[in-house]
N, C-alpha and C positions, 0 to 999 in steps of 0.2 A: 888424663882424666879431668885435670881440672881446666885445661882448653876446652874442653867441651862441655864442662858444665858453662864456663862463660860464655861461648857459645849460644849455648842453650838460654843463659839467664838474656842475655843479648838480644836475642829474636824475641823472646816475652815481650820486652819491656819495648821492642818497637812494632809489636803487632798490638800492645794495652797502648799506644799511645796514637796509632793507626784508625784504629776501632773506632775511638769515639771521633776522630776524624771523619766518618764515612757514615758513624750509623745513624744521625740525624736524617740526611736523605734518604737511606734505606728506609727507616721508620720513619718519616713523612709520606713515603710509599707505601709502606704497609698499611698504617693507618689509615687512609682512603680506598673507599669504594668509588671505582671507574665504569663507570656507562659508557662504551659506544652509542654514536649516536649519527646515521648515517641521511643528508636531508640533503634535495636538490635547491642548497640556499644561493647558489643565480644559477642563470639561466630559466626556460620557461615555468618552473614548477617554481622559482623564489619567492612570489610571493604568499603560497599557500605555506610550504617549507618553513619561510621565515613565521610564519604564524606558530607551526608547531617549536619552532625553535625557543619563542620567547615564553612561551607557556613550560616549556622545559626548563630553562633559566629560571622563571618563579619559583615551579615545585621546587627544585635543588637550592634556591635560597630561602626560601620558608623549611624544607627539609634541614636543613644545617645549622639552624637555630637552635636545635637539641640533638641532632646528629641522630645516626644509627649506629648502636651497639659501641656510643662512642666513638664512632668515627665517621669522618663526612664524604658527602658523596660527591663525586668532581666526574662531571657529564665532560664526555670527549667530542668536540662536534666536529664530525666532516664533510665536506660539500663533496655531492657524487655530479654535478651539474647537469640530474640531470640523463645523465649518459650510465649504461648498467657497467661499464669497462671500467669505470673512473669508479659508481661503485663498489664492485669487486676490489679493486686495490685498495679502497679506503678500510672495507671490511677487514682485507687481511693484513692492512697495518694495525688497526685496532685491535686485533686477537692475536697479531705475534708480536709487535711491538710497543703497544700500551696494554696488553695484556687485561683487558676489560674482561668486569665478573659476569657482567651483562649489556645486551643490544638493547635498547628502548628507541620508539620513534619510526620515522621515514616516512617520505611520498613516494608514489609511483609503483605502480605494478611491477612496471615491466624492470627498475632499478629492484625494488624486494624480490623477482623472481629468481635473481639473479645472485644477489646477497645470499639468497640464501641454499642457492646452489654451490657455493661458494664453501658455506658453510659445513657441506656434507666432508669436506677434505681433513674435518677436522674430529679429533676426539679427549674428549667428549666433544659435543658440537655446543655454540654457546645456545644458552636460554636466552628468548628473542622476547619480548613483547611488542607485537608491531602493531604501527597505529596507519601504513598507507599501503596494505596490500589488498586489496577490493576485489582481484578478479580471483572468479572462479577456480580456472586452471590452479591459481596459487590454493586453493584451498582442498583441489583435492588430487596434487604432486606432496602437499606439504603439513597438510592438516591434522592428520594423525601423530604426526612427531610429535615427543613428550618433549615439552619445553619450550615449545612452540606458543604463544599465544595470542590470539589475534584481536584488535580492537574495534577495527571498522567494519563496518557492516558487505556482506560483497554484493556481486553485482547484481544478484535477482534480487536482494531489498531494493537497490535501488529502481530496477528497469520494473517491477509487479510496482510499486511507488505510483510510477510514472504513469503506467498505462492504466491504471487506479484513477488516475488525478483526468486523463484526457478522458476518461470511458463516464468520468462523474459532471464533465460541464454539457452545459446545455447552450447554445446547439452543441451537438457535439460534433469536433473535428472528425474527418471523413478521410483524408491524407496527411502522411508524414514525410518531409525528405529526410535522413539520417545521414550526417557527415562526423568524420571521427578520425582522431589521430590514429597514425598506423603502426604502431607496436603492442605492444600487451594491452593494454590498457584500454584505448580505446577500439581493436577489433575484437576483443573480449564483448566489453559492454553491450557495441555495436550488433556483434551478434545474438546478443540475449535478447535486447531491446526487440530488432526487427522479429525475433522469436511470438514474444509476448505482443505485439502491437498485433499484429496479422491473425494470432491466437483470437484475440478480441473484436478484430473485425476492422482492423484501421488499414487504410492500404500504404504501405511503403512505397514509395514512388520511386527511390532509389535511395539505396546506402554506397557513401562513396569517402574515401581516404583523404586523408592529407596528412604531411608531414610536421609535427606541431614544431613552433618556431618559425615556420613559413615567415617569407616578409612579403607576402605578397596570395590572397584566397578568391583576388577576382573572379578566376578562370572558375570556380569550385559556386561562387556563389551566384553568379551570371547563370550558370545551368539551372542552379537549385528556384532559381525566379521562374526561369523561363517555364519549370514544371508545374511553378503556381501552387503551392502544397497548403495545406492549411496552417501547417506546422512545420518550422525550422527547428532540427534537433539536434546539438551538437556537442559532442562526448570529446573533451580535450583539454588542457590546461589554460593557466592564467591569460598567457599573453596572448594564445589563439583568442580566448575571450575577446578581449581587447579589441583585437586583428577583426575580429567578424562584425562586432557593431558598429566599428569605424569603416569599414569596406559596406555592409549591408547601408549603410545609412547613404552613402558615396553613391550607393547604385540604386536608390529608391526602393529595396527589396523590402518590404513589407508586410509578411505572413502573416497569417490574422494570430500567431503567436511565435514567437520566439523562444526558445525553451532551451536549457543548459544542463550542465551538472553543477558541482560543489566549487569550482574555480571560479564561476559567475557570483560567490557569493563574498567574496573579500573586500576590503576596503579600498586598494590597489586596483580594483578594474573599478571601481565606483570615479574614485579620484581621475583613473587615466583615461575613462570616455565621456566623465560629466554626468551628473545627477541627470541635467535632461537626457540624454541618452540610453542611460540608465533603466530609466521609467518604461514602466511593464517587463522588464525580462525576466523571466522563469527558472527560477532553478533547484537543483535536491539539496537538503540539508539534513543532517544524524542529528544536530541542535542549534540553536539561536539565543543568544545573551538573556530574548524576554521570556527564558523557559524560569519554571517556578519550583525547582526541585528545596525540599529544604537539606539542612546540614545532617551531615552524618553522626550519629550517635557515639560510634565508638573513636572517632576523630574530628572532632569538629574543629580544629584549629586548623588541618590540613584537609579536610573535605568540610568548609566550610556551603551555608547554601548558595545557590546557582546567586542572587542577587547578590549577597556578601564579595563572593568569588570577583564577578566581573565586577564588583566596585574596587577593587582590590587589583587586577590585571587593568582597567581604567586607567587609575591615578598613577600607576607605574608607568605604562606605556603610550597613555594619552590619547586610546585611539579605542573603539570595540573590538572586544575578540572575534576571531573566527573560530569556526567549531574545531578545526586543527588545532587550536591554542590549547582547550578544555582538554583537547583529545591527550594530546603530550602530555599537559600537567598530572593527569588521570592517573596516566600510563607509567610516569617515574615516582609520582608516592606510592600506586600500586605495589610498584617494584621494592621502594624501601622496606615497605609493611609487608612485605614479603621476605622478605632479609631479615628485617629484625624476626618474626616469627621462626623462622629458620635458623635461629642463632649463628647465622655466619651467610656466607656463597656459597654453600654447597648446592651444585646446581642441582638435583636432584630434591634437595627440602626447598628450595626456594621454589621450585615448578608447583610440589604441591600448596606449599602454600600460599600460591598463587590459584592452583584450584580451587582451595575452600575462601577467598577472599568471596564474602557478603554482605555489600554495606552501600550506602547512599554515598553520590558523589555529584560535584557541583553540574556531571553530566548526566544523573541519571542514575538508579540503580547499577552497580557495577558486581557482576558475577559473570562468570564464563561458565557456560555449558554448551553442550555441542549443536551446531547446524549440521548442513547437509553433511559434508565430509570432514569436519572438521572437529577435534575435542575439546578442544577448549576457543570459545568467541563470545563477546563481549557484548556490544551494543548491535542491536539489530532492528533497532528503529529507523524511519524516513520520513521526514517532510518535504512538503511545496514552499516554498517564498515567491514571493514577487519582488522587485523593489517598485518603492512607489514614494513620491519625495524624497528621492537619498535616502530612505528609510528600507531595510527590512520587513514583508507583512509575510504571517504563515498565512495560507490561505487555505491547507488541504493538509491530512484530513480533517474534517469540518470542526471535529468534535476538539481541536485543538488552534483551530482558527483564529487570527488575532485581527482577522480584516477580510475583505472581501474582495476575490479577484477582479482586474482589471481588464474589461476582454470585450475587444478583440484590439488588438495591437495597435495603438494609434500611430496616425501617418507621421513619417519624418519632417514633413512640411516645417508645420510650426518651428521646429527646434531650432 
């Protein structure tokens, strides 16, 4: 009996001397809140990604200043490059290996279509707030999901945007050629767009594919010349950007417009094809640094106003945001003030109290209420920009205009 009490007093005294071995990491784990956080940070979508990346970095270090519920948030970031196969794996290291309470973030349709197909293996499945799922199909495979929230606007804001902004210049364009990366993303768009143009009266000349990353669009732009279109429209990432005004310039292709989406609006393609090159190219934006929102009432330290903000993401990163920056930042104090209301991660109160979130942010009123297929979505706004001097101008719609379009597309000559 009394072997066994020693024994017994024995293993006490080296599991009480074990314990506080061990529980500081556990309790350093306990006490943080983990975001997944899934971005194509290289490869062709980097430098949009990296935009949302560092606008995520802010919020989580402006958030951690006073913490949530006493505890800080630690964003987990991982590169899908890009590729949906690389995002799936990163997802399901996130959810079974850093065991994240929440997904915040990502670029790419066709990488979120897949995350969050990915997602369904799981239960509960995580609460996502995404800020790069744009196409349609994602929103009504995935829209209805309770937990699900979506930031960016999809592809009929963008593509009704668009053919809004050609149907309002005068003269007005009579043909379009439509070229577009060939996964999610860009045959989605592609086909919304050529929907709505034709709708309208504009003639498609031809919608044709390409692989984004290409290193080489001759073959793809040489056609599009030869058809003489009024309009160059091209639906695809960063470095296609790049890739097309350096090849269009090569080949003297000269449309009386060039026109892009949200990849044409970075600092990264400004820098890699030169201000003059630059000059007049068209693209959509959800927002722009010279928007005038003011600060949020019931946060104003973390949804300070749109000017405050970017003087603030400025002096840190030394450069303008992109509207991905706004978009991330948005989307992870969303998230915290959703936690804390929620008294914890229970996914289920943090969902809603992500539904009743109603308040001004450095982007914009931020409330979800439902579009076409979806229950909860965020911002549903669109602009036109130009650049024009290395500058940013909104040009469309009018009634938010900060300058006047540049038109018709001056010849490469000079440059």
């Amino acid at each position: 009996m009394i072997r066994v009490r020693t024994t017994v007093v024995r293993a006490l005294v080296v599991a009480v001397l074990i314990v506080p071995a061990l529980a500081p990491g556990a309790r350093a784990a306990e006490d943080e809140i983990r975001i997944g956080s899934v971005w194509g940070l290289t490869g062709p979508t980097a430098g949009t990604s990296q935009e949302g990346r560092r606008g995520m970095e802010l919020a989580q270090d402006l958030i951690n200043k006073k913490g949530v519920l006493g505890r800080k948030i630690r964003v987990i970031f991982e590169d899908d490059k890009a590729d949906p196969a690389v995002g799936v794996s990163a997802t399901e290291k996130l959810i079974t290996q850093d065991k994240v309470h929440a997904f915040v973030g990502g670029y790419g349709s066709t990488v979120c279509n897949a995350m969050l197909g990915a997602f369904q293996k799981y239960t509960p499945r995580p609460l996502a707030v995404l800020t790069g799922c744009g196409a349609t199909t994602i929103e009504q495979r995935f829209g209805k999901e309770p937990g699900y929230l979506f930031v960016h606007p999809w592809e009929y804001y963008y593509q009704t945007t668009v053919r809004d902004f050609l149907a309002s210049l005068s003269p007005r364009p009579q043909s379009v050629f439509i070229a577009h990366e060939d996964r999610l993303y860009g045959t989605s768009h592609a086909k919304m767009a050529e929907e709505y143009l034709k709708e309208a009266g504009f003639k498609v000349v031809a919608k044709e594919s390409f692989k984004s990353g290409s290193p080489d669009l001759t073959a793809l732009l040489t056609r599009a010349k030869s058809m003489n279109p009024d309009v160059f429209y091209w639906i695809a990432y960063g470095a296609d950007a790049v890739l097309v005004t350096k090849q269009g310039k090569e080949l003297n292709f000269a449309p009386r417009m060039y026109a892009s989406t949200v990849a044409l609006g970075t600092q990264e393609y400004r820098d890699a094809v030169g201000t003059d090159n630059a000059e007049a190219m068209v693209g959509v934006t959800v927002w722009e640094p010279i928007s005038t929102f003011p600060a949020s009432r019931a946060w104003p330290d973390l949804f300070p106003s749109t000017r405050d903000w970017v003087r603030e993401y400025t002096a840190r990163y030394k450069r303008e945001p992109h509207y991905f920056a706004v978009m991330g930042y948005v989307a992870l104090v969303a998230t915290a003030k959703a936690i804390e209301a929620a008294g914890g991660t229970d996914r289920e109160k943090m969902a809603l109290a992500l539904e009743r979130l109603d308040t001004m942010s450095p982007m914009g009123p931020l409330r979800f209420t439902p579009s076409k297929f979806a229950k909860n979505h965020a911002f549903k706004q669109m602009f036109i920009f130009q650049w024009q001097k290395g500058e940013k101008v909104l040009v469309f719609p009018k009634d938010v205009a900060t300058g006047a379009l540049r038109h018709p597309f001056p010849a490469w000559s000079p440059r």
